[in-house]
C-alpha positions as CSV (number, residue, x, y, z in Angstrom):
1,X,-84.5,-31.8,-42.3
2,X,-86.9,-29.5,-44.3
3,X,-88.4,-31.5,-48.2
4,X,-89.3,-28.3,-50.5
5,X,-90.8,-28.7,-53.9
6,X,-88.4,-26.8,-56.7
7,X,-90.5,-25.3,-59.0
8,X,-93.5,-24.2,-56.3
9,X,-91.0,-23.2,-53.7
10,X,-93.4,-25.0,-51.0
11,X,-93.0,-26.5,-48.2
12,X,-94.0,-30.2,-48.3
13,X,-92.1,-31.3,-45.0
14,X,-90.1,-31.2,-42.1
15,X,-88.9,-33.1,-38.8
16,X,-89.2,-32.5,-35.5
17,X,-85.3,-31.4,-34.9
18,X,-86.5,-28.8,-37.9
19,X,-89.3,-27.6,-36.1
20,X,-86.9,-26.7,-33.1
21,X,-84.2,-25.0,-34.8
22,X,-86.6,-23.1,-36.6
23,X,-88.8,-22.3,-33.9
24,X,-92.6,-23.5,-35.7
25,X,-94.4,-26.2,-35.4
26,X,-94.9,-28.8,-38.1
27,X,-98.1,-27.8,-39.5
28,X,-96.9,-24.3,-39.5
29,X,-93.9,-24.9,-41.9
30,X,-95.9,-26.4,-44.4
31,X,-98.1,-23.4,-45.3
32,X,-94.3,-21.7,-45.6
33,X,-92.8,-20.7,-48.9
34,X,-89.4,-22.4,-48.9
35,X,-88.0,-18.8,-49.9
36,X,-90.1,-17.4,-46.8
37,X,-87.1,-19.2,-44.4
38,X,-83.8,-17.1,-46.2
39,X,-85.4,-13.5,-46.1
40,X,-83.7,-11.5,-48.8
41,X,-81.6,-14.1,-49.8
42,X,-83.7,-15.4,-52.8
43,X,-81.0,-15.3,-55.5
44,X,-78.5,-17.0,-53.3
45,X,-81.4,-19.7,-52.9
46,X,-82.1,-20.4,-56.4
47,X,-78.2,-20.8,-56.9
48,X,-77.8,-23.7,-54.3
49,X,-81.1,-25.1,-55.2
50,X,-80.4,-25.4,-59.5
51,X,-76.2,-27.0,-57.6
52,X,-78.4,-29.4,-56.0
53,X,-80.1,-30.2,-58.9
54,X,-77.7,-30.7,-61.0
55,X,-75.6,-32.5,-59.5
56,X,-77.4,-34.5,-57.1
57,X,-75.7,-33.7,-54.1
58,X,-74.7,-30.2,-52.5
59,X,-73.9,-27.8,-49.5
60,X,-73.2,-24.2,-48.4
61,X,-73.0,-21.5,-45.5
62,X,-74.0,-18.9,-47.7
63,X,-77.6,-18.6,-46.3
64,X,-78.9,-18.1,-43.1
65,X,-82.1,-18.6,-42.0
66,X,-84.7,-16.7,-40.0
67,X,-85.9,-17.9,-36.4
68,X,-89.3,-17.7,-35.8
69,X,-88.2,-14.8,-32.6
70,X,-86.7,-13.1,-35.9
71,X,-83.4,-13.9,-35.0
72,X,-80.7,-15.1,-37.6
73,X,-79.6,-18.8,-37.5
74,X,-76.3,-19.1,-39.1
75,X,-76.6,-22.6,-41.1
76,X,-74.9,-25.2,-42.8
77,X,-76.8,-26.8,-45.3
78,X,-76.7,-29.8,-47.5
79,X,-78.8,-30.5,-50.4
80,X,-79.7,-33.4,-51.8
81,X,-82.2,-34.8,-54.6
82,X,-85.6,-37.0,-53.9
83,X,-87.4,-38.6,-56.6
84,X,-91.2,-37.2,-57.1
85,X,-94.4,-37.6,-58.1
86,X,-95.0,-33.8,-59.6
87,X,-91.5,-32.4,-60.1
88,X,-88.3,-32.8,-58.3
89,X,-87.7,-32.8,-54.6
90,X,-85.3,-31.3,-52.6
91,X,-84.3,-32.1,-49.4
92,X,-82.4,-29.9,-47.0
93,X,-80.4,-30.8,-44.1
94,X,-80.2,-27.9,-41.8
95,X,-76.7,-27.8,-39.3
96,X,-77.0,-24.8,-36.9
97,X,-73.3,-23.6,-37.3
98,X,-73.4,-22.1,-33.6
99,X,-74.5,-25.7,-31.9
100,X,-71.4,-27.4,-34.0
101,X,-69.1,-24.7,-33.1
102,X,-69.9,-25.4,-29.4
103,X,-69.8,-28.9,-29.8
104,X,-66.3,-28.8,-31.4
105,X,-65.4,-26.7,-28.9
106,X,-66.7,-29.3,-25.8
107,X,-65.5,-32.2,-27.8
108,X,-61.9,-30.5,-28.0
109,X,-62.3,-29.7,-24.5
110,X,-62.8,-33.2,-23.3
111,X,-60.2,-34.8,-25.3
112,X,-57.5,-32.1,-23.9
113,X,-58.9,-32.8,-20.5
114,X,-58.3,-36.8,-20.9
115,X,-55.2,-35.9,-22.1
116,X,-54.0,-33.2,-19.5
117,X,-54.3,-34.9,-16.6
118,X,-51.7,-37.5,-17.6
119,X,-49.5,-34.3,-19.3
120,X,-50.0,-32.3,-16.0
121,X,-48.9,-35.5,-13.9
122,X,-45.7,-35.6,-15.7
123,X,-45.1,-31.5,-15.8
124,X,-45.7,-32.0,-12.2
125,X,-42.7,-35.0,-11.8
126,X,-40.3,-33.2,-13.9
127,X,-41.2,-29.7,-11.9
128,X,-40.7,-32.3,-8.5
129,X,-38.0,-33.5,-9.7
130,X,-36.0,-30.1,-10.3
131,X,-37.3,-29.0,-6.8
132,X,-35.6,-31.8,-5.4
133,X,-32.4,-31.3,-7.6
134,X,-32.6,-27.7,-6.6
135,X,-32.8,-28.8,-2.8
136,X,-29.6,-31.2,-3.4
137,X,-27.6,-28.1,-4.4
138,X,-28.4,-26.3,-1.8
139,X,-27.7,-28.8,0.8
140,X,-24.6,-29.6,-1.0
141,X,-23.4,-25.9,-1.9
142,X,-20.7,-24.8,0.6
143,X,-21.6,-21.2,0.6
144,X,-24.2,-19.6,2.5
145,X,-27.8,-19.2,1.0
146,X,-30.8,-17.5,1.5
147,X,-33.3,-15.6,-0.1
148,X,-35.2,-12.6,1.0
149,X,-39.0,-11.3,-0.7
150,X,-39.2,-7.4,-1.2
151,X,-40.6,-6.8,2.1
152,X,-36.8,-8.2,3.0
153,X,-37.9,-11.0,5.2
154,X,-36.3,-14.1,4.8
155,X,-37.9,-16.7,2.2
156,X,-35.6,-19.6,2.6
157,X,-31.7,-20.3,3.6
158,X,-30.1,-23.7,3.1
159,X,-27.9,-25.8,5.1
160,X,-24.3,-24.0,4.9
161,X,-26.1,-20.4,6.0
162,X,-27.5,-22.2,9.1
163,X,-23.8,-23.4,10.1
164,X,-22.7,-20.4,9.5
165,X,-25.4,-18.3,11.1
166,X,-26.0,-20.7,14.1
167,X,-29.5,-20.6,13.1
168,X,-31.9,-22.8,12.0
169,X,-34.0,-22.1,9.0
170,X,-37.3,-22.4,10.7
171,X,-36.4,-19.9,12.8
172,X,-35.4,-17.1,10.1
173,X,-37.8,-17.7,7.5
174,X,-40.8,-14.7,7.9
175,X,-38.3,-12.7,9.6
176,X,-36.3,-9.4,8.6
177,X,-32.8,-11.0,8.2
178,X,-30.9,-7.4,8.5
179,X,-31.6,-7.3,12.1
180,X,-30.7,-10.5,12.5
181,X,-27.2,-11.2,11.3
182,X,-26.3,-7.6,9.0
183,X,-27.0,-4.9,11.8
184,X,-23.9,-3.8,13.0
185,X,-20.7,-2.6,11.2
186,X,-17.4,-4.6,12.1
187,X,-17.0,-1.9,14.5
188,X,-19.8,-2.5,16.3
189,X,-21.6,0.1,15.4
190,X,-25.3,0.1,13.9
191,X,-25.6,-0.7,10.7
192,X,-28.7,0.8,8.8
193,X,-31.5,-0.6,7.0
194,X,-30.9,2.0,3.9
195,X,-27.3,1.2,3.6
196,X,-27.6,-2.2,3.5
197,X,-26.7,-3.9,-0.3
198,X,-28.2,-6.6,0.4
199,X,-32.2,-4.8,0.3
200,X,-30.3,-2.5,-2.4
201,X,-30.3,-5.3,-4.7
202,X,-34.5,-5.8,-5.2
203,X,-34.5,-2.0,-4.8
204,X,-32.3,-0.9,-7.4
205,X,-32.3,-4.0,-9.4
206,X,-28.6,-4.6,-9.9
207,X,-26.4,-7.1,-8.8
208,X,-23.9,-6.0,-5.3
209,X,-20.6,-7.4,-4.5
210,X,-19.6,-7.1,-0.9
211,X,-16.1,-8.0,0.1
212,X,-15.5,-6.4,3.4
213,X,-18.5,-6.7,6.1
214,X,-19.2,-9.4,8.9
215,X,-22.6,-11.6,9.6
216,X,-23.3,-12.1,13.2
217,X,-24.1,-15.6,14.5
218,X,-27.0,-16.2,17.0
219,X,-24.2,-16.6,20.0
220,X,-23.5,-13.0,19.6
221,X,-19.9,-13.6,17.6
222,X,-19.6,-12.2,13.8
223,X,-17.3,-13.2,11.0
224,X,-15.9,-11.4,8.0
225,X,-17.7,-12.3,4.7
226,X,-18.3,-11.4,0.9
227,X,-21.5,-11.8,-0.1
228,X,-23.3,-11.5,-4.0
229,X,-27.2,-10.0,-3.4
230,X,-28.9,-10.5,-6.9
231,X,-32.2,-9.4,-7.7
232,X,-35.3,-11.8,-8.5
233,X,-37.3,-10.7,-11.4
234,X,-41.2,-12.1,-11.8
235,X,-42.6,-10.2,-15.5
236,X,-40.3,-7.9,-15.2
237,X,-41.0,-6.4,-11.5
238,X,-38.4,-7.0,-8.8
239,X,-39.4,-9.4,-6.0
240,X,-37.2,-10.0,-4.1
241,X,-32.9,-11.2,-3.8
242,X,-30.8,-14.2,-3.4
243,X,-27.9,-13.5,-1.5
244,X,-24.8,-16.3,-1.5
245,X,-22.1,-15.4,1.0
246,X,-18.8,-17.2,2.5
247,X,-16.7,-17.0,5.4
248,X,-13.5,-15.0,4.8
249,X,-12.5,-14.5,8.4
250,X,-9.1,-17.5,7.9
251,X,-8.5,-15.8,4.1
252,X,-8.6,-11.9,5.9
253,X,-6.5,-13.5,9.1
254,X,-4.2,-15.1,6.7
255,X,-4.3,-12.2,4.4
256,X,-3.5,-9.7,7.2
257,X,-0.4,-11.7,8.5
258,X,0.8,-12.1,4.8
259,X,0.4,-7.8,5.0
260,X,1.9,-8.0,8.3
261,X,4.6,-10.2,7.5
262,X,5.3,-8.1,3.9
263,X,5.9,-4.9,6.0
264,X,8.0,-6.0,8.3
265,X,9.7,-7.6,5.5
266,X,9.4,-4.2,3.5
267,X,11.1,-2.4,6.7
268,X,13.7,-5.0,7.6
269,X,14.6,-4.8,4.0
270,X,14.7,-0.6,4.3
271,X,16.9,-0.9,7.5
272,X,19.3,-3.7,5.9
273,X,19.6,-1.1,2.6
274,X,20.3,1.5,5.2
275,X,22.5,-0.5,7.2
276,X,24.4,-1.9,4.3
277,X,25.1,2.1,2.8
278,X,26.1,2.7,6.1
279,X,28.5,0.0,6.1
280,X,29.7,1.0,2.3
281,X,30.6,4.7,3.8
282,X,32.2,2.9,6.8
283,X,34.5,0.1,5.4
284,X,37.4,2.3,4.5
285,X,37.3,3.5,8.1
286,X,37.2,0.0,10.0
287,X,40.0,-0.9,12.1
288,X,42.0,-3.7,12.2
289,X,41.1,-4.3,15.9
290,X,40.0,-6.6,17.0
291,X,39.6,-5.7,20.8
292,X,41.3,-3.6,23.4
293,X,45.6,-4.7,23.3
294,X,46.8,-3.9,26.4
295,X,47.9,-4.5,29.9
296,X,49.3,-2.0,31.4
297,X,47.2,-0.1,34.5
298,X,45.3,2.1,32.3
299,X,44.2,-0.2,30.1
300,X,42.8,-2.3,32.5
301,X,41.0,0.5,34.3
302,X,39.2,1.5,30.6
303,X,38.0,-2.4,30.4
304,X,36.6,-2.3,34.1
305,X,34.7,0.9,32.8
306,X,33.2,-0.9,30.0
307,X,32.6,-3.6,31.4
308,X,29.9,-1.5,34.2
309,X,28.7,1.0,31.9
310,X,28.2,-1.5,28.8
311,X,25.1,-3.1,30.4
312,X,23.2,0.1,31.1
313,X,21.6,2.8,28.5
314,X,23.6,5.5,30.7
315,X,25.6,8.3,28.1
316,X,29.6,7.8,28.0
317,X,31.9,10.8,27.2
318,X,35.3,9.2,25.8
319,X,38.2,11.9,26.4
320,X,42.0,11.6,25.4
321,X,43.9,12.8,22.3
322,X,43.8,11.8,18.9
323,X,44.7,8.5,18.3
324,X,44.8,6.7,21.3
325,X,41.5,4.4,20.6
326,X,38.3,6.5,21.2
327,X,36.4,4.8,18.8
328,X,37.8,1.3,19.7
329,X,36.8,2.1,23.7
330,X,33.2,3.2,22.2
331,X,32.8,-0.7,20.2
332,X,33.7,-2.4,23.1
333,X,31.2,-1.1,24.9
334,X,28.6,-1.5,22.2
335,X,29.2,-5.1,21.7
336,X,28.8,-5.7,25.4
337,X,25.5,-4.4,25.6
338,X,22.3,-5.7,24.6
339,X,22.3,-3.8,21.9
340,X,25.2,-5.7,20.1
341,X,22.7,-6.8,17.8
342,X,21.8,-3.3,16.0
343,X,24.4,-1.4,14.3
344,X,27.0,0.8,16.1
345,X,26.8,4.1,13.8
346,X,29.7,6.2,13.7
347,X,29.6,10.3,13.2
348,X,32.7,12.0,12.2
349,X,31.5,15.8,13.7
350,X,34.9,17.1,12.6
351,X,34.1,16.2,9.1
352,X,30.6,17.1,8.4
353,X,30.2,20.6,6.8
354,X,28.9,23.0,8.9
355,X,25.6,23.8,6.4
356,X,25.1,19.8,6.7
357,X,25.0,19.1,9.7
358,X,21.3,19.1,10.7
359,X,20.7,16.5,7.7
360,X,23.4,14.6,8.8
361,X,22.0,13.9,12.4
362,X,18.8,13.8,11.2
363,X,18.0,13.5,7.5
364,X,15.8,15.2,5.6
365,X,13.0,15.0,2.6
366,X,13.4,15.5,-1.1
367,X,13.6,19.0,-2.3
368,X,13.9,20.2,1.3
369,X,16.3,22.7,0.3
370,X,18.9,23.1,-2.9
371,X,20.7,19.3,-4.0
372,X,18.0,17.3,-1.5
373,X,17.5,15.1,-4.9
374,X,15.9,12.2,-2.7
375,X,14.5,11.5,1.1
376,X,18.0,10.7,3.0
377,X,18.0,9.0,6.5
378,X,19.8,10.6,9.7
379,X,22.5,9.0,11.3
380,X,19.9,8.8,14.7
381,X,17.1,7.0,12.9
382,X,20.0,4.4,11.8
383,X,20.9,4.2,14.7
384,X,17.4,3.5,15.9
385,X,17.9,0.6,18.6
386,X,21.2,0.5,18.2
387,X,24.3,2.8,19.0
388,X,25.1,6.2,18.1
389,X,29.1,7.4,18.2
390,X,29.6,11.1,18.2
391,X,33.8,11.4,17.1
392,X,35.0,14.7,17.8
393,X,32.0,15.7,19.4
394,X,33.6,19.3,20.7
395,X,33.2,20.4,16.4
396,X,29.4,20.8,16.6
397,X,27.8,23.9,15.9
398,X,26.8,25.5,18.9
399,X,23.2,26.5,17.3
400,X,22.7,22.8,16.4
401,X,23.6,21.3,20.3
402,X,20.3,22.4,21.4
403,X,18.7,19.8,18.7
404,X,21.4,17.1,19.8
405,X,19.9,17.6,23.5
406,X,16.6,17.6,22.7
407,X,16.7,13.8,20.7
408,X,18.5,13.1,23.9
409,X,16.4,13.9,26.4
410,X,12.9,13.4,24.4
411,X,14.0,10.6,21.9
412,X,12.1,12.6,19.0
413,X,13.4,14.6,16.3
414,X,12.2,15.9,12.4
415,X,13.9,15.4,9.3
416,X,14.8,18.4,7.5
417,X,11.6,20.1,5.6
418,X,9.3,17.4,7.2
419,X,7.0,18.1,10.0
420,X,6.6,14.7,11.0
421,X,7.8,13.7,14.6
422,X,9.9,10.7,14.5
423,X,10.8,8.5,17.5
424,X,14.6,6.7,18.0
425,X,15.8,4.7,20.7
426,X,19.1,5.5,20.6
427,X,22.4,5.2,22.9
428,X,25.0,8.0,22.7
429,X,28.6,7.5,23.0
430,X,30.5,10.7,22.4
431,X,34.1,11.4,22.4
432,X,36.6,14.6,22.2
433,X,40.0,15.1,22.2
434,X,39.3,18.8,23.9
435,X,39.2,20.2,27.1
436,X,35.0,20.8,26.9
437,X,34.7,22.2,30.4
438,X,36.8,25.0,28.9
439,X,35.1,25.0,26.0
440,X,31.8,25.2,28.3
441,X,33.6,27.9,30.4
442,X,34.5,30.1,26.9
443,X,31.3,29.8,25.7
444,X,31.7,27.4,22.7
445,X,29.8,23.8,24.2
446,X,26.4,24.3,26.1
447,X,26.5,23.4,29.4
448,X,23.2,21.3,29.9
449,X,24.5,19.0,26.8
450,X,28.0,18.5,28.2
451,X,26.3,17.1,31.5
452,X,24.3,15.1,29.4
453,X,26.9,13.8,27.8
454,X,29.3,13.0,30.4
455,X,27.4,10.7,32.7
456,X,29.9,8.3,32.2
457,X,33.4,9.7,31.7
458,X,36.2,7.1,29.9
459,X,39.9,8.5,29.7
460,X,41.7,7.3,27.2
461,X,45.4,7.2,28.0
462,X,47.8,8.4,25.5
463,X,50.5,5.5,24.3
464,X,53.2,7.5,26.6
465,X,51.5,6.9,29.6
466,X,51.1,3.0,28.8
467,X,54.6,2.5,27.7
468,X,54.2,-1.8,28.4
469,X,51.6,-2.1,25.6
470,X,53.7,-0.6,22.8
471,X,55.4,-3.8,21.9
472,X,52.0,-5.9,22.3
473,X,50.5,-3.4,19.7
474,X,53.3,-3.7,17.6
475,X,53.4,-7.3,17.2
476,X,49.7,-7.1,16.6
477,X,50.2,-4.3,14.0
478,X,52.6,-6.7,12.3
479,X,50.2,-10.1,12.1
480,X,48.1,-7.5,10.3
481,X,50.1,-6.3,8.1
482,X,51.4,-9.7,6.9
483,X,47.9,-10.8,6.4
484,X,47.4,-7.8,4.3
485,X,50.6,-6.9,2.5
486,X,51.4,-11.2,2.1
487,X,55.2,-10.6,3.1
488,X,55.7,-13.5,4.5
489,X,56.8,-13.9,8.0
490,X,58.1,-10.5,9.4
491,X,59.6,-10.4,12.7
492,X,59.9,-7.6,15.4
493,X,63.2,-8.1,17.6
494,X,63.6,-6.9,21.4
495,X,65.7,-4.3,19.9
496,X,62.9,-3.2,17.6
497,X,60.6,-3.1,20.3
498,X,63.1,-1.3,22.9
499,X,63.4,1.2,20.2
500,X,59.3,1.8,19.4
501,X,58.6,1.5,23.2
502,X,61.4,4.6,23.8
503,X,59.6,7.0,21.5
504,X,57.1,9.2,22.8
505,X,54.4,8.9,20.1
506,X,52.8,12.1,19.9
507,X,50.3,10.4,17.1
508,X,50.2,8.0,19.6
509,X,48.2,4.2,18.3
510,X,47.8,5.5,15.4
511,X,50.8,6.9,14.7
512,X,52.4,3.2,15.6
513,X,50.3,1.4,13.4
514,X,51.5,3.7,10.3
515,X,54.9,3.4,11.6
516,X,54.6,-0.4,11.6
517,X,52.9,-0.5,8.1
518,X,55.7,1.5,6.4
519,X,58.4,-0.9,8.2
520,X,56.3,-3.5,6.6
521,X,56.5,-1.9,3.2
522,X,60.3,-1.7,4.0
523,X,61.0,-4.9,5.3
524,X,63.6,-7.2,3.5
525,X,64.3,-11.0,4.1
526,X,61.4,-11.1,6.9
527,X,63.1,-7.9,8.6
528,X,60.9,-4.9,9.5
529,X,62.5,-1.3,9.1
530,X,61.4,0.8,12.1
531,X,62.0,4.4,10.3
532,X,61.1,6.5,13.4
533,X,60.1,10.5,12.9
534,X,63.5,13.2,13.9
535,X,65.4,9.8,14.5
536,X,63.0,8.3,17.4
537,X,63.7,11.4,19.8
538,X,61.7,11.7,22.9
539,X,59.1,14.3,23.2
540,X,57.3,13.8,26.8
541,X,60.0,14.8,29.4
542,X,60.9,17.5,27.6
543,X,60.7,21.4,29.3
544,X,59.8,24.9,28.4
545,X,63.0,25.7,29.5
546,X,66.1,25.7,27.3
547,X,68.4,23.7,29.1
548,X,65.6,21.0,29.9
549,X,64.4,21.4,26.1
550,X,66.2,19.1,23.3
551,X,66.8,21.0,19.9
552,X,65.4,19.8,17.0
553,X,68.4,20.3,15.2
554,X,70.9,18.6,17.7
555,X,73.5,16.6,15.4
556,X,74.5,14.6,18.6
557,X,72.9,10.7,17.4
558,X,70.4,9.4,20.8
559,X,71.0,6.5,22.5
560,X,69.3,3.6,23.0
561,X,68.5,3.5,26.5
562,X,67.1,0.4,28.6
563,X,63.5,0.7,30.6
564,X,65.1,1.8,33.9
565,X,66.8,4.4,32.1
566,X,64.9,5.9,30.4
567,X,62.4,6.0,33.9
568,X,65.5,7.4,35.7
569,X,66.2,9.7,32.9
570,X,62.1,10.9,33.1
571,X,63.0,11.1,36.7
572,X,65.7,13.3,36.4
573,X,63.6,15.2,34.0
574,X,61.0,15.8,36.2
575,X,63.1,16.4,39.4
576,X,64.9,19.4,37.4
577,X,61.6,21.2,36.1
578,X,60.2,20.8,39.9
579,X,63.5,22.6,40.9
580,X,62.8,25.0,38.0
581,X,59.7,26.0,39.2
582,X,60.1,25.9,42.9
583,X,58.3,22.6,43.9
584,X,55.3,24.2,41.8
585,X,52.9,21.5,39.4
586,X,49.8,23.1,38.5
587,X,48.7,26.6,37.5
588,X,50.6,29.4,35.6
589,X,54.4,28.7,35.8
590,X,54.4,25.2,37.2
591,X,56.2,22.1,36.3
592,X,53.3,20.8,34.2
593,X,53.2,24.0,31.9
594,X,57.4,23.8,31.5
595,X,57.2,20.6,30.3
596,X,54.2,21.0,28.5
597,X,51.8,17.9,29.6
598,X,48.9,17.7,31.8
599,X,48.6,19.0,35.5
600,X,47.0,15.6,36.3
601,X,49.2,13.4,34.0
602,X,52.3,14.9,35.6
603,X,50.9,14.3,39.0
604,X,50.3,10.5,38.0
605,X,54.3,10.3,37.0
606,X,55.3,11.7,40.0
607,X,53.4,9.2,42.0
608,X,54.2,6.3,39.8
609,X,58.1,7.1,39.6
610,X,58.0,7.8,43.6
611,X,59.3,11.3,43.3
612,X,58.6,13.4,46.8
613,X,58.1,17.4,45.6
614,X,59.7,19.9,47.7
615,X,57.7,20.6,51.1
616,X,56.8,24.2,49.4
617,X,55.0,22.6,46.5
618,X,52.2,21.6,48.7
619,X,51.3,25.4,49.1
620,X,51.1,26.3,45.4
């Protein structure tokens, strides 16, 4: 406090507190002017001083004083008005603005400090409280966690990662967790540092999505995972990654049989599509058999054929002329073999145009040459695991045998315009109604395939030479026919089947079963009409020779003649071309050549009707 005189601008007084902001002693002060304290700042003095005055009380920041070191004091000073002797007095209360400032400043201080410790105490629960929140999620989370810092060594991993892993977390925090469970590929082989997304993610700063690796456990085992590695930001700069990863070895196991099971799915379906055209193209050509009819000798031999060849793989060449059951000889030796459960795929070679039939045996691709609209499948990869029938197996193209060999002695073949090397497992059944030794021998079969193909040879005898199982075919022909035509009951009298059984049947089973069909057609009131070709005449027996030869154009009506007759007329017939040709049966000239048969099937009637040649024959 400083008491100055107004209208002598003296100095009567001041305090102690005075004396030390102001830095002079008492006695000092008082020989001051009041002016001499605001240097320069006489106007601003007088204003605050004549304020004062007038209105008793009043205060500014407007002057600042001068230290007695002749630094500045910023002030804040209140005036006020004491009563005196010689004029008015004021006196001035002097507030060094710096000293408040700090005081503010400490008094602010303190009370934030009383009040911080209790506010940092509860930031520190709640922050204690989410830790331990946070920790519950990660013990609770199912998926695999950890976290790694820039340097990529591991920061923490919860729970589910040490299950997982095998580890525990002790032992992978500090450590680089790449060489511990992300080293190797799921080949096996090394896995790189550089390549790994997981150290990609504080690197690059984005987010990686991993579907397909595997994490290796501490026994040395490994498991296919996906995995998320996302960067953790601190101000902006990269610091490190959280990675959260699951085990997807069951999903990928499950997931692969679910592919495995779809393809096999995808190919049965492809092979039942196949099969099914197949069967489409087929169905106009199944039989009506149901099994070999038959008991005479021959047919009895043909079922003790198939029934040792239909077990093995071995190749079986079916000879005999048209008609007599080829194809019926060739089923009933697929469906005894273990392969009755794949298709038996029949190939018509006498039907299949010459220009076709390389695509025919073994397909070919789209736009492989001029019409190839789509990818077609050979007949050998239907076959595949099954059976492949080659009918008329004498009609194919010399220059295409040597392909036919080679899928039968290597198993492989291409498809037309493909380069691709397929693989069949295939069993061949071929038959022919030609001689193919003399086709081998003219130049028109290859040799090496014939051999392959006749491994097994099958004869199939013609209906003449198994007269006895005309009238079971018959009957059998009939039931079919009923079932088909729904006539009603037909029936086939002894003299029905006296008269089929004493016709030669040059068409031979075939041949019967049209005749049998168009008696059916025929039939009234449950009788059939046997309508036989030239009147039922015989052709086997018959000779070169005129006078053993019936014309075609006798008038003279045929007889019905009874089993021993007719064997003692065939007798007769071969006793005379035997006499015609001196005794002679095979070769130019002989008795099998005048009556137009087979050397060997002659030889066979001769045994079975007991006829002795002449002693010459032997010789020739």
């Amino acid at each position: 406090m400083v008491v100055v005189e107004a209208h002598t601008d003296r100095i009567r007084d001041a305090n102690p507190a005075a004396c030390r902001l102001l830095g002079h002693e008492r006695s000092e002060l008082a020989r001051f002017a009041a002016s001499a304290l605001f240097p320069d700042q006489r106007p601003a003095l007088i204003v605050f001083s004549q304020a004062v005055m007038a209105k008793g009380h009043y205060w500014t920041r407007s002057l600042t004083a001068c230290h007695a070191s002749g630094r500045e004091i910023a002030l804040e000073i209140a005036g006020s008005m004491l009563p005196g002797k010689t004029g008015p007095l004021l006196l001035f209360t002097l507030g060094d603005l710096a000293t408040r400032e700090r005081r503010a400043i400490d008094t602010e201080a303190e009370t934030f400090v009383r009040g911080g410790i209790a506010e940092w105490q509860r930031i520190e629960r709640v922050f204690r409280d989410i830790e331990r929140e946070n920790q519950l999620i990660l013990r609770a989370a199912g998926e695999g966690i950890y976290g790694v810092n820039a340097e990529g060594k591991t920061t923490f991993v919860n729970p589910a990662a040490e299950r997982m892993l095998g580890w525990k977390a002790e032992d992978l925090v500090g450590r680089d967790m790449h060489s511990i469970v992300h080293h190797s590929r799921p080949d096996g082989s090394h896995y790189p540092e550089v390549h790994c997304p997981i150290y990609a993610a504080f690197r690059d700063g984005a987010v990686h999505n991993v579907v397909d690796e595997v994490f290796w456990r501490r026994d040395g085992s490994s498991f296919f995972v996906e995995y998320t590695s996302t960067p953790i930001r601190d101000r902006g700069v990269v610091v490190g990654a959280v990675i959260v990863f699951r085990d997807v070895t069951q999903r990928r196991e499950a997931d692969e049989k679910l592919r495995a099971a779809h393809e096999e799915m995808d190919g049965l379906r492809k092979r039942l599509e196949l099969e099914n055209a197949y069967l489409q193209e087929e169905i106009r050509l199944e039989g009506n058999h149901h099994g070999i009819i038959g008991r005479s000798a021959a047919i009895q031999k043909i079922l003790r054929q198939v029934e040792l060849v239909a077990p093995t793989d071995a190749s079986v060449l079916i000879t005999g002329e048209s008609g007599t059951g080829k194809e019926l000889i060739a089923r009933a030796i697929h469906e005894a073999s273990r392969r009755s459960d794949r298709p038996l795929i029949r190939v018509n070679c006498a039907a299949i145009p010459r220009e076709l039939f390389e695509s025919e045996f073994f397909g070919h691709v789209k736009g492989a040459f001029t019409g190839a609209l789509r990818d077609r499948v050979g007949r050998f990869e239907l076959a595949d695991g099954g059976t492949l029938f080659l009918d008329e197996v004498g009609e194919i193209p010399l220059e295409l045998q040597g392909k036919l060999l080679r899928v039968l002695q290597e198993g492989s073949f291409e498809r037309v315009g493909e380069e691709r090397t397929r693989s069949v497992d295939v069993r061949v059944i071929a038959a022919t109604n030609r001689e193919l030794k003399e086709e081998v021998r003219r130049g028109r079969f290859r040799e090496d395939l014939y051999f392959r193909l006749d491994v097994f040879p099958i004869h199939s005898a013609p209906l003449r030479e198994r007269r006895d199982d005309i009238p079971l075919l018959a009957q059998h022909f009939v039931r079919s026919e009923v079932r088909k035509l729904k006539t009603g009951d037909l029936r086939l009298t002894e003299a029905d089947a006296r008269k089929l059984t004493q016709y030669d049947w040059p068409g031979n089973v075939r041949e019967l079963e049209n005749v049998i069909e168009r008696g059916a057609i025929l039939a009234r009131s449950g009788r059939l009409r046997i309508d036989l070709p030239d009147g039922g005449k015989a052709a086997v027996g018959t000779a070169r020779a005129g006078a053993l030869r019936p014309t075609a154009t006798s008038a003279v009506k045929p007889t019905l003649l009874t089993d021993d007759e007719r064997r003692e007329r065939d007798r007769a017939n071969i006793i005379a071309a035997l006499g015609a040709c001196g005794g002679k049966v095979f070769g130019p000239g002989g008795a099998a050549e005048l009556l137009d048969v087979k050397p060997t099937t002659l030889a066979s009637r001769i045994k079975s009707l007991g006829i002795v040649p002449p002693r010459n024959a032997a010789a020739r």
